[in-house]
ZAMARGU-4260 file (C-alpha; in steps of 0.2 Angstrom, whole numbers, plus 5000, padded with zeros to 4 digits):
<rodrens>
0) 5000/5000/5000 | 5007/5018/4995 | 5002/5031/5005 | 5001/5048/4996 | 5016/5060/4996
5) 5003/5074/4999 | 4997/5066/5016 | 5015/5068/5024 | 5009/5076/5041 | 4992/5073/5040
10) 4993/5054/5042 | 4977/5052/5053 | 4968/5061/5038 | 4973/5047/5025 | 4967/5034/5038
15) 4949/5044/5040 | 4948/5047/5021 | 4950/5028/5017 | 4937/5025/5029 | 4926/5036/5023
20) 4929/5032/5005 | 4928/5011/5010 | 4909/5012/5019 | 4902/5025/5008 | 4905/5014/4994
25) 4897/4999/5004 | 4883/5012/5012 | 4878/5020/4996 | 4877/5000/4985 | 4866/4994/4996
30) 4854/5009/5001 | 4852/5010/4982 | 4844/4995/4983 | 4828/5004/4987 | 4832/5023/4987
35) 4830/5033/4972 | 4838/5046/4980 | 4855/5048/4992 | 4859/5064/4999 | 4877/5067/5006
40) 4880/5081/5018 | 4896/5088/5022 | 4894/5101/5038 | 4912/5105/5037 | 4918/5103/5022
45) 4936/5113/5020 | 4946/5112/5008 | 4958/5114/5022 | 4976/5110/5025 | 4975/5097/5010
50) 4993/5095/4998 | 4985/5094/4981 | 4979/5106/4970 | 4966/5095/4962 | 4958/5091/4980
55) 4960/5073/4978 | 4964/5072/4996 | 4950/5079/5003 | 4933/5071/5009 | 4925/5083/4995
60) 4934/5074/4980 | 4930/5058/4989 | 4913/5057/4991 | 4910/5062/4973 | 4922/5050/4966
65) 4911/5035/4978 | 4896/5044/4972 | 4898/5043/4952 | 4906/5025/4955 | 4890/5020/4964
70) 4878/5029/4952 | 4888/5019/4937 | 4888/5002/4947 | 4867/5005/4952 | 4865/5008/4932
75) 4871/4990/4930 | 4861/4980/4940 | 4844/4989/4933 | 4843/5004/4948 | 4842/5023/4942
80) 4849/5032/4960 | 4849/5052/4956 | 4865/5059/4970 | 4866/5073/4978 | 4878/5083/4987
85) 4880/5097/5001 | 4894/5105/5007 | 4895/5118/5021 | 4912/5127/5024 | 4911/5145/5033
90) 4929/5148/5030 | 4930/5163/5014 | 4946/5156/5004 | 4942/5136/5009 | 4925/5140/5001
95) 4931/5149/4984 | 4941/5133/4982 | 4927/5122/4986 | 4914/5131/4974 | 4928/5132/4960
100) 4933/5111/4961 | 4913/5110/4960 | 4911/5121/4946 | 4925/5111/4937 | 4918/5096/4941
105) 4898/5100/4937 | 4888/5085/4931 | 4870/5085/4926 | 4870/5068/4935 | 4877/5073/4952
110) 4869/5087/4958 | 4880/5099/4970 | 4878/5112/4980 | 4893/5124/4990 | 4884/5132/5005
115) 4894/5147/5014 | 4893/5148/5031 | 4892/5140/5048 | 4887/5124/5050 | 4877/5129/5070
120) 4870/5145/5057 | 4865/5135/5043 | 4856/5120/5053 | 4836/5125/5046 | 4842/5126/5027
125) 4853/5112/5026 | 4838/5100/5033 | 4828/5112/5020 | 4839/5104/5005 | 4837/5087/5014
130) 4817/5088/5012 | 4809/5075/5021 | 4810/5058/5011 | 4829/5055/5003 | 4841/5046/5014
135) 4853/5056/5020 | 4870/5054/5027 | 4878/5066/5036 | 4896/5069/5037 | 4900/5079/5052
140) 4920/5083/5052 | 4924/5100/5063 | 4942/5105/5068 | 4935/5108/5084 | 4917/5104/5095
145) 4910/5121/5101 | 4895/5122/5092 | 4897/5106/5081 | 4896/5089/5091 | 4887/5095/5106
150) 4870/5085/5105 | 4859/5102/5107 | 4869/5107/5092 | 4866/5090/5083 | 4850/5087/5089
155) 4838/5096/5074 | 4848/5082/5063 | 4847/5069/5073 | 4829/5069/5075 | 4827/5068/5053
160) 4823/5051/5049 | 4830/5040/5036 | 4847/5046/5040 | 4866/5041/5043 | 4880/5050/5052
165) 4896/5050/5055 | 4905/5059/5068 | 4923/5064/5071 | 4922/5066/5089 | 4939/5076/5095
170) 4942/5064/5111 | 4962/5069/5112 | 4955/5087/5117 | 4940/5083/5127 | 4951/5071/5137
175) 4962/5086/5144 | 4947/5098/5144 | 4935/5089/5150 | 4939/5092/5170 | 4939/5110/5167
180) 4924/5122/5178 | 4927/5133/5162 | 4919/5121/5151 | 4907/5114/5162 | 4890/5116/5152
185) 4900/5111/5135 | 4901/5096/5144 | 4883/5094/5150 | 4880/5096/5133 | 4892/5083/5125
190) 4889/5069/5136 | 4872/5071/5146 | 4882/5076/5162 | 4899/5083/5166 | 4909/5067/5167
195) 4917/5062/5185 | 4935/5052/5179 | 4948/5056/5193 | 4949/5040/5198 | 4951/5031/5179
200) 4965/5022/5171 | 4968/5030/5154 | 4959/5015/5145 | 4946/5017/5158 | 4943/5036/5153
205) 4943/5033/5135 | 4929/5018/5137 | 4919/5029/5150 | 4918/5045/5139 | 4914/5036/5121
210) 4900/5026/5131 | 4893/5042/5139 | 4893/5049/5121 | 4886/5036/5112 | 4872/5034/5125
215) 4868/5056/5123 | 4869/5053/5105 | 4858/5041/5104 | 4845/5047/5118 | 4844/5063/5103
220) 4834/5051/5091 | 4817/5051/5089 | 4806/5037/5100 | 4797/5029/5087 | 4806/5017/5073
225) 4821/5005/5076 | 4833/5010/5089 | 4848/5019/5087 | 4864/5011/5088 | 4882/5019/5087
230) 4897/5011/5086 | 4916/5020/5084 | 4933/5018/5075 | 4948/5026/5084 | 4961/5036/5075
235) 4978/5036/5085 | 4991/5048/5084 | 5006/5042/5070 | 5018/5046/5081 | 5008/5041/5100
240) 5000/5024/5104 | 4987/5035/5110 | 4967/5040/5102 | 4971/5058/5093 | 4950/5055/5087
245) 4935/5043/5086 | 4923/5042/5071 | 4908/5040/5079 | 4894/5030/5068 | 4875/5032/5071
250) 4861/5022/5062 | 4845/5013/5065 | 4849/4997/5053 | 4857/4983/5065 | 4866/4981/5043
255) 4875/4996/5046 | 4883/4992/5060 | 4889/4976/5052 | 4895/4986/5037 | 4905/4999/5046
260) 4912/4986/5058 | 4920/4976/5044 | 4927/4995/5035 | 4933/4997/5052 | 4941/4981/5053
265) 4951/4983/5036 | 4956/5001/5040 | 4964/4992/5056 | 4979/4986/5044 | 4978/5001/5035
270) 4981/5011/5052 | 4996/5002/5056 | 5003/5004/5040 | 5001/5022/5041 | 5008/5025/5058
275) 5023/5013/5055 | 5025/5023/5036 | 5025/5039/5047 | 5040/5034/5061 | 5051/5026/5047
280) 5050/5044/5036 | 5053/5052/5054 | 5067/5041/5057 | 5074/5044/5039 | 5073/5064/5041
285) 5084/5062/5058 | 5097/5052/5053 | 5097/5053/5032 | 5096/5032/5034 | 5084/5022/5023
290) 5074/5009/5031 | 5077/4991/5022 | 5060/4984/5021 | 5043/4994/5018 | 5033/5000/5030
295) 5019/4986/5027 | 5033/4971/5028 | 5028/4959/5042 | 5012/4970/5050 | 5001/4954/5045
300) 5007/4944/5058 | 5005/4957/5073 | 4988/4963/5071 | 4981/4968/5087 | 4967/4958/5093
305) 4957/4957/5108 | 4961/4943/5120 | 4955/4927/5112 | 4949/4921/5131 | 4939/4936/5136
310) 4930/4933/5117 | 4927/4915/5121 | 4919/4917/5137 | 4909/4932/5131 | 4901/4918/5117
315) 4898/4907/5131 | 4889/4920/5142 | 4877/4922/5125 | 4874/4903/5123 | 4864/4891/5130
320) 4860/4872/5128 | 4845/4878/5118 | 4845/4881/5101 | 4847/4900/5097 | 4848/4909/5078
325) 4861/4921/5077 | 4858/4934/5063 | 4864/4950/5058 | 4853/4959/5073 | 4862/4949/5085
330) 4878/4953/5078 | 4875/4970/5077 | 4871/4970/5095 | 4889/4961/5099 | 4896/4973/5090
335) 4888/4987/5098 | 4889/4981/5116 | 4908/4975/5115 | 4917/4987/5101 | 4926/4971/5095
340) 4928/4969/5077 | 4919/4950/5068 | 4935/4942/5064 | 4936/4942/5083 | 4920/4934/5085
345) 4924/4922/5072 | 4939/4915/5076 | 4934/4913/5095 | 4919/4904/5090 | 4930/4893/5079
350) 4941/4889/5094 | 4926/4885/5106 | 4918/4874/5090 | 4937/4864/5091 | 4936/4861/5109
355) 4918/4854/5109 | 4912/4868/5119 | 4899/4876/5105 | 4891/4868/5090 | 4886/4876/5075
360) 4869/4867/5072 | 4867/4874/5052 | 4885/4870/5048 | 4886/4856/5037 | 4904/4852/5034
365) 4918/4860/5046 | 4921/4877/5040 | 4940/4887/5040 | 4936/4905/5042 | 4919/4909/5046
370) 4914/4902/5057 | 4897/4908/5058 | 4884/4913/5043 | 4875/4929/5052 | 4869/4934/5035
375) 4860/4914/5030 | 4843/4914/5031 | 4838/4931/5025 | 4848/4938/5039 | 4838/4928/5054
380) 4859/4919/5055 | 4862/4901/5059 | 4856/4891/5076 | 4870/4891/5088 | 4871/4880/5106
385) 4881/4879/5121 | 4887/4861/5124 | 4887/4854/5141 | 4902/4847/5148
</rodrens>
């Protein structure tokens, strides 16, 4: 994998982007199953401290590059899905670049639109664009959070139905902020109460707050319909073993979060890549050395993984001696409840299934991989059981 010479710096961008660019592709496909029109909003759209001219590293040149592949890819499988696309930037000379790439870039098929503003300011006419009907997924990428990921703030957008979003929450900041009597009422806002930490490990901390979110974000959506789920993705420094961001994904399709769990699970590699990429060009500006071997030589092999154990006995604690489906709800519910990715799921029900301790009841022949078919069955899954020893 080569890694763009205009991303040099802005690594975590490059890992965000190819997130972005991976689950649209999937999101968009498979809402255009039954949409005949997508809408994609951009509330902070930049350009902003991007290295090429032609934008091509920005979420702007993304999301219409996904949007014209998935319009062409619709077209040959019998669906006509019209696109639309929003973008909001407040900044004066971000925003002449913005409306000049979409002028350059006009097509009668994808209809754009360059709003100037701010987003908190512009709330009532971007839902006005929306109208009432289209899907709609929001892309909500601030530098900051005053005024853009408090849940007052979101809340007029959360309540729209038949919407997406995804979030990048800033945690690095609001992890030293949080504490402050300054910002107390931010707080409230952002996470339902001002959060009480002094006596948390770091990992602790980090799990506490994105919980606390999630829960406020949520909490925002309206009552009636499916309920909302939220998982995240985190964004480490290049240099830090430490979260710089999370991108925080809401939906009310238990699919969703199946789909954006698996991009998140690919972009996994792709992180490490990038972060090993970064400290090799560091190490080569210091001391004018070459590394010998690429940056993606051996990462394979040392893929992070939840402990295998604490996995197992999870699955136990969800089995029983009786028979039970599991389908892509329950999945999504896994998935949501535990933040671990499904090749962890996978291969800890593969192990239980080798030591006679779980039996796969709709498995005909002994599978490698996967383990588990959550989609058989038009999505009810397979019938799963505990084996008593």
């Amino acid at each position: 994998m080569e890694i763009p010479a205009s991303y040099k710096g802005r690594e975590q961008a490059f890992v965000k982007h190819t997130l972005l660019r991976t689950y649209l592709e999937r999101l968009f496909m498979i809402v255009g199953q039954h949409e005949k029109r997508i809408c994609y909003v951009d509330c902070f759209a930049g350009p902003w401290q991007e290295g090429g001219n032609d934008l091509q590293d920005t979420s702007i040149a993304i999301s219409l590059e996904i949007m014209r592949k998935c319009r062409d890819g619709l077209r040959k499988i019998g669906k006509e899905v019209h696109f639309r696309a929003l973008y909001v930037e407040k900044d004066e000379a971000a925003f002449a670049r913005l409306e000049t790439f979409l002028k350059e870039k006009a097509s009668s098929e994808i209809e754009t639109r360059p709003e100037k503003g701010e987003f908190y300011d512009l709330r009532s006419e971007i839902l006005g664009w929306c109208g009432n009907k289209d899907f709609v997924f929001f892309f909500i990428d601030p530098k900051g959070w005053k005024q853009a990921v408090e849940i007052p703030t979101l809340r007029p957008l959360l309540q729209r139905s038949n919407s997406e979003y995804l979030i990048n929450f800033m945690y690095d900041f609001l992890l030293r902020t949080h504490t402050w009597d300054a910002v107390k009422n931010e707080m409230k806002e952002i996470f339902g109460k001002v959060p009480e930490t002094s006596e948390m490990t770091p990992d602790q901390k980090e799990a506490y707050l994105l919980k606390m979110y999630h829960e406020h974000l949520k909490g925002a959506q309206p009552s009636a319909g499916p309920k909302a789920r939220s998982v995240h993705v985190k964004v480490l420094y290049p240099y830090k073993d430490r979260t710089l961001y999370a991108l925080v994904y809401l939906t009310r399709h238990p699919k969703g979060i199946v789909e954006f769990m698996e991009a998140s699970e690919d972009l996994d590699w792709v992180q490490r890549v990038v972060r090993t990429q970064a400290r090799q060009d560091r190490k080569v500006s210091k001391t004018g050395q070459s590394e010998m071997f690429p940056a993606n030589v051996g990462l394979e092999d040392k893929k992070e993984r939840i402990d295998i154990s604490v996995v197992k006995e999870y699955w136990l604690s969800k089995l029983s001696s009786t028979p039970r489906r599991f389908g892509i709800m329950e999945l999504a519910d896994m998935l949501e409840e535990t933040g671990w990715f499904i090749g962890d799921f996978q291969g800890a029900f593969g192990e239980l299934e080798e030591e006679g301790r779980v039996r796969n009841l709709d498995s005909k022949r002994k599978r490698r991989t996967s383990f588990v078919h959550f989609e058989e069955n038009n999505g009810r899954g397979e019938q799963l059981v505990k084996i008593l020893l």
